[in-house]
C-alpha positions as CSV (number, residue, x, y, z in Angstrom):
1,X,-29.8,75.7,-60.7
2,X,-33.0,77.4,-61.6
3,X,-34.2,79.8,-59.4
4,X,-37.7,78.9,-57.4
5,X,-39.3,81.8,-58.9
6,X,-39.4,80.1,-62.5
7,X,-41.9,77.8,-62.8
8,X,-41.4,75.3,-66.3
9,X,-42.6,72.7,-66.9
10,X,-42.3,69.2,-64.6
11,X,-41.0,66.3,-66.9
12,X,-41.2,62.4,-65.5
13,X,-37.7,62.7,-65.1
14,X,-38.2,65.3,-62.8
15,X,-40.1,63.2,-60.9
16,X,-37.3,60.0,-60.8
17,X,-34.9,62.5,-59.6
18,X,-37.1,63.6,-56.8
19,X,-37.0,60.1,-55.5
20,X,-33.5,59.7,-55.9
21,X,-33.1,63.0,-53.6
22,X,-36.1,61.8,-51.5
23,X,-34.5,58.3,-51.1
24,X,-31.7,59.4,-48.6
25,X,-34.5,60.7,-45.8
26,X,-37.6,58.2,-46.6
27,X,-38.2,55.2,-46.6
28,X,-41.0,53.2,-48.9
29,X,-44.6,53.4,-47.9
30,X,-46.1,49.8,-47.8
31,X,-48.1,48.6,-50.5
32,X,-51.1,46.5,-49.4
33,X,-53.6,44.4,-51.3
34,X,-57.0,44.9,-50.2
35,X,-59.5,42.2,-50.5
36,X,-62.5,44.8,-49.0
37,X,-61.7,47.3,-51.8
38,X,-61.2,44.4,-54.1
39,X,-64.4,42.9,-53.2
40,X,-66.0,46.4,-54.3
41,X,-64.5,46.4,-57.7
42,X,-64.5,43.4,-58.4
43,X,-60.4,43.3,-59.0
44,X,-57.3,43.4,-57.8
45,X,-57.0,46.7,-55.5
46,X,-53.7,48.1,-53.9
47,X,-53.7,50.4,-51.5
48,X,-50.1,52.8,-50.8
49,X,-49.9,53.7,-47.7
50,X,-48.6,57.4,-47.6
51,X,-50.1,57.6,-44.2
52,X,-47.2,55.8,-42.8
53,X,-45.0,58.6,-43.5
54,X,-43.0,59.7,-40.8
55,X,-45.3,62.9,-41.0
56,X,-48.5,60.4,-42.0
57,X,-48.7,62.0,-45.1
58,X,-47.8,62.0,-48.8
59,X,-46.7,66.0,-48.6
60,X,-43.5,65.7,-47.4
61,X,-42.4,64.5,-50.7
62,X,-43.0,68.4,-52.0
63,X,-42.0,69.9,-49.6
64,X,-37.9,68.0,-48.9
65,X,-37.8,68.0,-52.4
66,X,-38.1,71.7,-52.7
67,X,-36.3,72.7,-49.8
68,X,-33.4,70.3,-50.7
69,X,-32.6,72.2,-54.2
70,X,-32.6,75.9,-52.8
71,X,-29.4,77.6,-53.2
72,X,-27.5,78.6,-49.8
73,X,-28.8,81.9,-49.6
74,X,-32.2,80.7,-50.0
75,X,-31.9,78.5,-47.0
76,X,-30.2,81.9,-44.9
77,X,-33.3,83.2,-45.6
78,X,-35.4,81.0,-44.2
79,X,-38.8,79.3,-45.9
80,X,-42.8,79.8,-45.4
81,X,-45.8,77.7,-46.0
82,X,-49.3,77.9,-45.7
83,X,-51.3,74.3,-45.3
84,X,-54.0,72.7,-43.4
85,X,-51.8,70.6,-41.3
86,X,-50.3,68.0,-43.6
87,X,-48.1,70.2,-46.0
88,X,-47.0,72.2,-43.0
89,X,-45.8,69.0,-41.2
90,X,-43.6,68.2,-44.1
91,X,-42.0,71.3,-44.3
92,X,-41.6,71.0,-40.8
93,X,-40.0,67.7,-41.4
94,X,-37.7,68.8,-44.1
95,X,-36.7,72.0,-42.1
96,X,-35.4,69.4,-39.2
97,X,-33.3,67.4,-41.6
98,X,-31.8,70.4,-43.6
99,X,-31.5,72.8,-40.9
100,X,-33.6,75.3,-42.5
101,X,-36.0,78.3,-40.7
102,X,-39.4,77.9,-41.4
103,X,-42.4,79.4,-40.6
104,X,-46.0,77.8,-41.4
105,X,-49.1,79.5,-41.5
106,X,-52.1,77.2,-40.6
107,X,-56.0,78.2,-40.7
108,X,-58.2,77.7,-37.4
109,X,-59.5,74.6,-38.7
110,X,-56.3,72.4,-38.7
111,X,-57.1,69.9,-36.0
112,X,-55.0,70.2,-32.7
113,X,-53.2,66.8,-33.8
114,X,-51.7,68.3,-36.2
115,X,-50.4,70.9,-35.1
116,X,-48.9,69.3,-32.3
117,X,-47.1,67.4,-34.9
118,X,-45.8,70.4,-36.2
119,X,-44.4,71.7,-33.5
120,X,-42.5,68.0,-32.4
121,X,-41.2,67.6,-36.2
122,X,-39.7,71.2,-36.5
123,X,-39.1,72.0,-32.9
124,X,-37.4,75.6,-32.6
125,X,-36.4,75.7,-36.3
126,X,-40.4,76.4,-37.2
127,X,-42.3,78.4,-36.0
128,X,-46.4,78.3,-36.1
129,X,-49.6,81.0,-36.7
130,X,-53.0,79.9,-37.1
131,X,-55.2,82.3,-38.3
132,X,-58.2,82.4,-40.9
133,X,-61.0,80.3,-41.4
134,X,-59.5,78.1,-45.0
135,X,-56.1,77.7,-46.6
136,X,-56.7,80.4,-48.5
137,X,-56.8,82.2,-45.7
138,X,-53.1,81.3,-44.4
139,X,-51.9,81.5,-48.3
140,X,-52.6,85.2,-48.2
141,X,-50.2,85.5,-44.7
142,X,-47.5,83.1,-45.8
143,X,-47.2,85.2,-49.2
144,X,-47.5,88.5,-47.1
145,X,-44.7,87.0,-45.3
146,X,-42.8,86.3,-48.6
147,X,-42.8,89.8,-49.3
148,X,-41.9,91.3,-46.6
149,X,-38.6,89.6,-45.3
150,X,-37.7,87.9,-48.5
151,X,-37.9,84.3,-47.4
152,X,-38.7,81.5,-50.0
153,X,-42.3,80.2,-50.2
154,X,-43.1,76.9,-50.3
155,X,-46.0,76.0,-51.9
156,X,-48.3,73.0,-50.7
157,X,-49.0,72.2,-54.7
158,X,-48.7,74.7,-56.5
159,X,-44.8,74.7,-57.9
160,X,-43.0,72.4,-60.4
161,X,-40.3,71.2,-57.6
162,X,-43.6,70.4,-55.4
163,X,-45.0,68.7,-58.2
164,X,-42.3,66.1,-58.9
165,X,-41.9,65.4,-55.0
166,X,-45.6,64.4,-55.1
167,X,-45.4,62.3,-57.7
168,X,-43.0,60.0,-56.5
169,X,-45.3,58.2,-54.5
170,X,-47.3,56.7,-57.7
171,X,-43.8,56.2,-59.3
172,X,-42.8,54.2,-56.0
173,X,-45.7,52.1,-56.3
174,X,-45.4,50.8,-59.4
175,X,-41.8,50.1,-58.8
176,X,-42.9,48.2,-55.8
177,X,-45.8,46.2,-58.1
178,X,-42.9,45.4,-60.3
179,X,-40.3,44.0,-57.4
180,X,-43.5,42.0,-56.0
181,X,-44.1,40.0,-59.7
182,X,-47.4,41.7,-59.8
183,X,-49.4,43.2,-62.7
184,X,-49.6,47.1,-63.3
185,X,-52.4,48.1,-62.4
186,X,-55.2,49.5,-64.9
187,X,-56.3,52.5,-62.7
188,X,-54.4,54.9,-60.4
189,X,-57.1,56.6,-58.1
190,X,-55.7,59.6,-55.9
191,X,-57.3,62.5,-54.1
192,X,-57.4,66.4,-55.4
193,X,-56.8,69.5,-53.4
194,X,-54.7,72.0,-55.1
195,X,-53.5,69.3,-57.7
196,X,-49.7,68.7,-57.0
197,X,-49.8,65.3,-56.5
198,X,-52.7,64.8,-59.6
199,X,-50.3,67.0,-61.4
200,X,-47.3,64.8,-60.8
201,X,-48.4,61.4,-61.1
202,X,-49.9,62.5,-64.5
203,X,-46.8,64.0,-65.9
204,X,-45.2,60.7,-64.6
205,X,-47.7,58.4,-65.8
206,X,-47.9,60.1,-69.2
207,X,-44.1,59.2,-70.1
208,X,-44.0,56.5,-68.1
209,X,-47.6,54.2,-69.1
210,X,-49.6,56.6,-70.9
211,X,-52.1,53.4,-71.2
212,X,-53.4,53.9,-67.1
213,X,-56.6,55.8,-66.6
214,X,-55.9,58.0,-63.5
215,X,-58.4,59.5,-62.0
216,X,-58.3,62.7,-59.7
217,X,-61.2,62.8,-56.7
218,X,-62.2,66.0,-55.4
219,X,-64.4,66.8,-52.0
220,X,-68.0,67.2,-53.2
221,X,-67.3,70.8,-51.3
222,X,-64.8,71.6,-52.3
223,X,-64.3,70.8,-55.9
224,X,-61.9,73.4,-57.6
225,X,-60.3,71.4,-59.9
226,X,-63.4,70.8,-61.9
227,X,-64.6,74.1,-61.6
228,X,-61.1,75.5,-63.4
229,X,-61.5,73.1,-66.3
230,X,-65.0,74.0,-67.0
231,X,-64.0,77.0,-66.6
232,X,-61.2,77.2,-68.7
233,X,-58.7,78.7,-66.1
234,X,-58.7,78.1,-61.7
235,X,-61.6,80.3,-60.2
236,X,-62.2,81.0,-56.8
237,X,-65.0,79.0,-55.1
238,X,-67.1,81.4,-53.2
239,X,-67.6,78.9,-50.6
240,X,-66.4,75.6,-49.6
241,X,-67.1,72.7,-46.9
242,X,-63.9,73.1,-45.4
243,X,-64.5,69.0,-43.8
244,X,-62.2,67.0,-45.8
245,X,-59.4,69.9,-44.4
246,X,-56.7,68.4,-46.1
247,X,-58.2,68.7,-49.8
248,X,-60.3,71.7,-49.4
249,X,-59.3,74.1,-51.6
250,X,-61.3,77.5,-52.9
251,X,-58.6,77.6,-55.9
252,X,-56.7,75.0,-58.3
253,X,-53.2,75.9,-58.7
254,X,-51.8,78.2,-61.9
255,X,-49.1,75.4,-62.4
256,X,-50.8,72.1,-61.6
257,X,-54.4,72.9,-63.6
258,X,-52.6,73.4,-67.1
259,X,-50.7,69.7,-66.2
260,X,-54.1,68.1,-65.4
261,X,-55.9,69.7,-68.2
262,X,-53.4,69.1,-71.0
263,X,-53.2,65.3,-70.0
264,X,-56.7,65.1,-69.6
265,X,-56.9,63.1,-66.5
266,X,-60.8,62.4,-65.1
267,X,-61.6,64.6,-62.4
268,X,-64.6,63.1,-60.0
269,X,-66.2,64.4,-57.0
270,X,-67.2,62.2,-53.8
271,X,-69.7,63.4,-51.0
272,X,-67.8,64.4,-48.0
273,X,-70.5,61.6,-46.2
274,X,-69.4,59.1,-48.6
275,X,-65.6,59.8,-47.4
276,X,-66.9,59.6,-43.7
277,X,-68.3,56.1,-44.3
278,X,-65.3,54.8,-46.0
279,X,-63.1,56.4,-43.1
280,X,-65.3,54.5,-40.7
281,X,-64.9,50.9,-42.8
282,X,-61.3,51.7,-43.1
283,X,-61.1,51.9,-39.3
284,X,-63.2,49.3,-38.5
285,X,-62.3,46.6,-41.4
286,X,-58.9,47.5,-42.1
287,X,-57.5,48.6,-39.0
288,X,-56.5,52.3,-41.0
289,X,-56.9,55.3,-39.3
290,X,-57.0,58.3,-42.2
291,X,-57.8,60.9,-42.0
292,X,-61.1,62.5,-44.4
293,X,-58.2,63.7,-47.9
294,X,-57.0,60.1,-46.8
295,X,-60.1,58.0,-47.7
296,X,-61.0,60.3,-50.6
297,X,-60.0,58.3,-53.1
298,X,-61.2,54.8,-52.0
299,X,-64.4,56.4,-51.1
300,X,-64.6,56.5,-54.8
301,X,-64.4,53.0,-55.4
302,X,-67.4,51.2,-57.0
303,X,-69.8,53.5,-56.3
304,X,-67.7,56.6,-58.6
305,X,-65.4,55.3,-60.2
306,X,-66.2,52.0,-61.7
307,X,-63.2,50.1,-62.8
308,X,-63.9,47.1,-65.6
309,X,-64.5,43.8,-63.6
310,X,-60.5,42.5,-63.3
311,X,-58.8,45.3,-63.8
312,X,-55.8,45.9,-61.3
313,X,-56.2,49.3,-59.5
314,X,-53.8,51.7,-57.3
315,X,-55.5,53.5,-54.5
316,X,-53.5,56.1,-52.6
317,X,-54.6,56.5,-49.0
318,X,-53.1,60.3,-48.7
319,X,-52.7,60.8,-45.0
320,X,-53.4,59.4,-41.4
321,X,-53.1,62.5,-39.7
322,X,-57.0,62.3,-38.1
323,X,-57.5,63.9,-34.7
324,X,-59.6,61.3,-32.7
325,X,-62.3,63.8,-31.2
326,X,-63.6,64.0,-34.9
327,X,-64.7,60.7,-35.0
328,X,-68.2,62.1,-33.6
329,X,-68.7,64.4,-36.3
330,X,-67.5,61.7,-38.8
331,X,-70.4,59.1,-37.6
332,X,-72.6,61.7,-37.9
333,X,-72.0,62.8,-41.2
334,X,-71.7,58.8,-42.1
335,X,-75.4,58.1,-41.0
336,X,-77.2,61.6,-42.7
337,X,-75.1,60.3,-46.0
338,X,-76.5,56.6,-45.8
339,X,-80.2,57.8,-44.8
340,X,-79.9,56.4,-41.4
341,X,-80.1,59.7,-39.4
342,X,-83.3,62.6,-40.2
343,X,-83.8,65.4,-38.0
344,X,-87.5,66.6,-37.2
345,X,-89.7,69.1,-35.8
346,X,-92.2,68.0,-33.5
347,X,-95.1,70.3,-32.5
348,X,-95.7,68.8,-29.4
349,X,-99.6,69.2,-27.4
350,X,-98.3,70.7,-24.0
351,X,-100.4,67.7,-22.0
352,X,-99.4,64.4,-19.7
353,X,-98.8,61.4,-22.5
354,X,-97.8,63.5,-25.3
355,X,-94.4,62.1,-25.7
356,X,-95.9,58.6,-24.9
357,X,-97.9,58.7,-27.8
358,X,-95.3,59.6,-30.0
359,X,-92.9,56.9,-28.9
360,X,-95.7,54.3,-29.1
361,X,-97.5,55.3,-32.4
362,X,-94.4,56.9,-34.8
363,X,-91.2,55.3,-34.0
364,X,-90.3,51.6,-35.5
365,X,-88.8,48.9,-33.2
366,X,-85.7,49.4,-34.8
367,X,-85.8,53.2,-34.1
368,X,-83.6,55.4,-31.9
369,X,-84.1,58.7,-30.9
370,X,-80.4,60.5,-30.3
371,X,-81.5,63.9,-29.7
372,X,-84.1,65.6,-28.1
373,X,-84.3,69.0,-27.2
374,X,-87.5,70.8,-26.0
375,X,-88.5,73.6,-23.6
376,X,-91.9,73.5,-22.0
377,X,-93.9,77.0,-22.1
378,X,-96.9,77.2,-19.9
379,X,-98.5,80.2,-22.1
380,X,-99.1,78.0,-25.3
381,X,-100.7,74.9,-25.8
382,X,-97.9,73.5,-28.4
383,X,-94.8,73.3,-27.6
384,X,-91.7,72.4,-30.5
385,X,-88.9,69.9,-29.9
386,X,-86.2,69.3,-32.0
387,X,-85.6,65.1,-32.2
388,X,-82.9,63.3,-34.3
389,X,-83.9,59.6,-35.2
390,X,-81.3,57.1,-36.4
391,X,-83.3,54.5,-38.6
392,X,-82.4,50.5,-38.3
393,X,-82.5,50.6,-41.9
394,X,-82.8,53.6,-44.3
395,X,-85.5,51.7,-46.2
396,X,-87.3,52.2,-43.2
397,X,-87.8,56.4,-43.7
398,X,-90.9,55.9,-45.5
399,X,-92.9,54.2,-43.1
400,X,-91.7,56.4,-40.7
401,X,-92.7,59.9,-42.7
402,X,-96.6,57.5,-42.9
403,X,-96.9,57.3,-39.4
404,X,-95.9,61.2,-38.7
405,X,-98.3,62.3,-41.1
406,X,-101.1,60.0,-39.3
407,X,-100.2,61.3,-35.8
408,X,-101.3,64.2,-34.3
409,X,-98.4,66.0,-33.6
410,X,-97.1,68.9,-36.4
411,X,-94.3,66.9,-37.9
412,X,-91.4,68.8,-40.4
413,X,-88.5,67.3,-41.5
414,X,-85.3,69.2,-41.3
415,X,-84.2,68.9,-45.2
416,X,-80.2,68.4,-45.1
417,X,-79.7,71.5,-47.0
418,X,-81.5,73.8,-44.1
419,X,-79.1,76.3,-42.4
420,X,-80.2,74.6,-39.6
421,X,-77.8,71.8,-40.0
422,X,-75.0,73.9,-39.9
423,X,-75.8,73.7,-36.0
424,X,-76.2,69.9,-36.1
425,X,-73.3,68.9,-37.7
């Protein structure tokens, strides 16, 4: 058996093997046809539902699949990971069913949900540190860690035994196409973070139907994958929107951005608004709870990636691991992206009627103000107010930026990329 410390090259059969291994411990993920998505492409769109896994996401393919090939003595040692909740939760997982010590470094941003999942899946056999601000952050730990008691890492993309576990879940769906009678489909859409499971469902798809376009889709924040192949080689990111958690990445992987380049895969970024819109239509129209990595890829859909009208398409929905007290920050982020929601500062005259005025002569009927925030000073005869206006339509903003400029209050609007919204959002 190779050691884990030699990375080589990850072959399609690799990948069949994986799901071999994998098939003892999981189950299928449903495959569902969705008439929404389809509606939007104007095809056929199937949707695999890797956030039915018993951990609600695709990662614990990687991670069992490593764990279950390390020598004896690897698994005396014990394993470490580093992830933002869903990676972490599969090695978790796989350390319950193997009997393996593990300990998982997570950074501060990994919603509580998750790692009370964590914690339940690997109960006394893992233990958990959060620290840091990214996953970068909790990589550097988990491989300070590694060094110092000579447990075996276990990388959230970034190894070839990783790699093949991922891509069984494409592998899996087009088995399942092929059980229901149904065409393969044209286009394979999944999400990007590290690029294990692009990495593996290309090297799969490359032996296996080298005629699917497969498309990888990044957080507009986050987009490290398309900043190593115009680079040449994986760069760091100086910063990143670390919102879509389970996708943001500063770094593409050494072993999965020579895969994706050589097989020359499209690599497409998505606004992390857009992917709070579609998480909202998936909840609302579909019943799906996902999490942001989840609904990257169908966020994608029609407006990003543009499939031919009738082609069949493959949609992985990536995780459902989504920590309900987020669902504020997701509207939020929903209305800014579709020009519903503007933020303004309003010089208000310090006199009776002021505010009157303004309600009467600038907003529309269909208007809302959903934040106000002013302090009255006696020593000045202006006083400013913060006020956040959700629009009935966002073809509305113009007549409402008309009737600020006519009134007499000074009127600015906050542009979205003013530090100030770092306090709004």
């Amino acid at each position: 058996m190779a050691r884990i410390s030699e990375p080589r090259p990850v072959s399609a059969d690799d990948v069949d093997e994986a799901r071999q291994r994998l098939s003892s411990v999981l189950s299928p993920t449903p495959l569902q046809l969705s008439d929404r998505l389809g509606a939007r492409t104007g095809g056929a769109v199937w949707v695999k539902r890797e956030d039915l896994q018993p951990v609600r996401s695709y990662k614990v393919r990687g991670a069992y699949n490593l764990i279950a090939q390390l020598e004896p003595a690897a698994r005396e040692a014990g394993v470490v990971g580093a992830s933002a909740g869903n990676h972490a939760q599969g090695l978790a997982y796989a350390c319950g069913r193997l009997g393996v010590h593990g300990r998982v470094y997570l950074p501060r941003t990994t919603p509580r949900q998750k790692r009370d999942r964590i914690a339940v899946l690997g109960g006394d056999l893992v233990d958990i540190h959060v620290l840091g601000n990214t996953y970068d952050d909790a990589a550097a730990e988990a491989a300070a860690d590694v060094a110092r008691t000579g447990a075996t890492l276990v990388p959230a993309f970034d190894h070839p035994w990783t790699v093949a576990g991922q891509g069984t879940a494409v592998a899996e769906a087009f088995e399942q196409l092929e059980q229901l009678g149904q065409a393969l489909p044209d286009v394979v859409v999944i999400p990007v973070g590290g690029g294990g499971l692009l990495a593996g469902t290309a090297t799969w798809l490359s032996e296996r139907h080298p005629g699917v376009r497969l498309v990888g889709v990044e957080p507009a924040g986050a987009a490290s994958m398309a900043a190593a192949l115009q680079a040449g080689e994986p760069v760091t990111l100086p910063e990143i929107d670390g919102f879509v958690d389970g996708a943001a990445v500063r770094r593409a992987g050494d072993i999965t951005y020579p895969i994706i380049r050589d097989s020359k895969v499209e690599v497409i970024a998505v606004a992390e608004g857009r992917v709070c819109t579609e998480m909202l239509e998936l909840y609302q129209s579909d019943g799906i709870i996902a999490e942001p990595a989840g609904a990257l890829a169908a966020a994608a859909l029609g407006d990003v990636v543009r499939p031919q009208p009738g082609a069949g398409v493959l949609v992985l929905l990536s995780g459902g691991n989504n920590d309900v007290s987020r669902y504020a920050e997701v509207v939020e982020r929903a209305l800014i992206h579709e020009g519903r929601k503007h933020y303004f500062l309003v010089d208000f005259p310090q006199e009776p009627g002021a505010l009157r005025r303004f309600l009467d002569d600038v907003l529309g009927p269909d208007d809302d103000i959903t934040l106000f925030e002013y302090v009255k000073r006696s020593n000045r005869e202006t006083g400013p107010a913060l006020v956040g206006i959700e629009l009935g339509h966002p073809d509305d903003l113009p007549a409402l930026l008309l009737r600020m400029e006519a009134s007499p209050p000074n009127i600015e609007k906050i542009p979205a990329d003013s530090p100030l919204f770092r306090y709004l959002l």
